[in-house]
C-alpha positions in Angstrom: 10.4 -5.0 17.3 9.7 -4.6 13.6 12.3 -4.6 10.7 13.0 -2.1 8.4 12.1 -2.6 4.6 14.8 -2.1 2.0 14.0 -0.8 -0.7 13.8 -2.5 -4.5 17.0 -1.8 -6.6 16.4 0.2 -9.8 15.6 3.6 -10.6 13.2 5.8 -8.4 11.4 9.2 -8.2 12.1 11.3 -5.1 8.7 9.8 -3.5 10.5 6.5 -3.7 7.9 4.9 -6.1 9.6 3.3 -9.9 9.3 5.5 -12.7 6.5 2.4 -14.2 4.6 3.0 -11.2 4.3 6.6 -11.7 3.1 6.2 -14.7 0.3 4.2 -14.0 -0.6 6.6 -11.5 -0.7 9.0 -13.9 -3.2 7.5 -16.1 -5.3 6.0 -13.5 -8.7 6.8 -14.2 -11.9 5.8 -11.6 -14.6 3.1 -12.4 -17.7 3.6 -12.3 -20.1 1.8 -9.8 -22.1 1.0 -12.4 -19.0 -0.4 -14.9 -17.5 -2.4 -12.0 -21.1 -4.3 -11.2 -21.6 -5.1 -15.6 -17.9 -6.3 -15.2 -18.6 -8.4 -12.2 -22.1 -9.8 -13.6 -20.1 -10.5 -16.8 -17.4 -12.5 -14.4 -19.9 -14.7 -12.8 -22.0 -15.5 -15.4 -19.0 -16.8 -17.4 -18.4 -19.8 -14.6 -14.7 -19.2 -14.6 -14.8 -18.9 -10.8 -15.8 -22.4 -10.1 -12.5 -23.7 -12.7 -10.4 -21.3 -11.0 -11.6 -22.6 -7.7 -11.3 -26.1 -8.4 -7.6 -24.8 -9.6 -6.6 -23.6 -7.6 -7.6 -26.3 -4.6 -6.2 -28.8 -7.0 -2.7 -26.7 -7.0 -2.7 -26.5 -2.8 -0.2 -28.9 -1.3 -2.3 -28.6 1.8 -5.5 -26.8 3.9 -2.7 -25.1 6.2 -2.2 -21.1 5.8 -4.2 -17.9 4.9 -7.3 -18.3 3.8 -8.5 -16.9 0.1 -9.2 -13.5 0.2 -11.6 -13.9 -2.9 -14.8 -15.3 -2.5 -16.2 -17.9 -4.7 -20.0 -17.3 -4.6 -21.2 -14.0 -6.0 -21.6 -11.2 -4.0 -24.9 -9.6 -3.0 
């Protein structure tokens, strides 16, 4: 049996998305493949990830639940 969700107070269109939301739809605009892969170069050569990581393990009061969705070595 699954619940219902309610909806989030505040004003809404008629396709039951927040007027902010629409906007951003509105000026969405698509990356290119080529954009995203400088961006994600950029990313891993800056060695945030591995200070995030260590973050982010350091913040984790255990190793129980969901298991990070975002990788910590580089992609291929």
């Amino acid at each position: 049996m699954t619940t219902a969700r309610t909806p989030r107070p505040g004003p809404h269109d008629r396709a039951g998305a927040p007027p902010w939301l629409k906007q951003l739809r509105e000026r969405r605009q698509s990356v290119r493949a080529a954009d995203f892969t400088r961006a994600r170069q950029f990313v891993d050569r800056s060695g945030v990830i591995p200070l995030l990581h260590h973050a982010q393990q350091r913040a984790r009061k255990s190793n129980a639940g969901r298991t990070r969705t975002v990788a910590s070595t580089p992609c291929s």
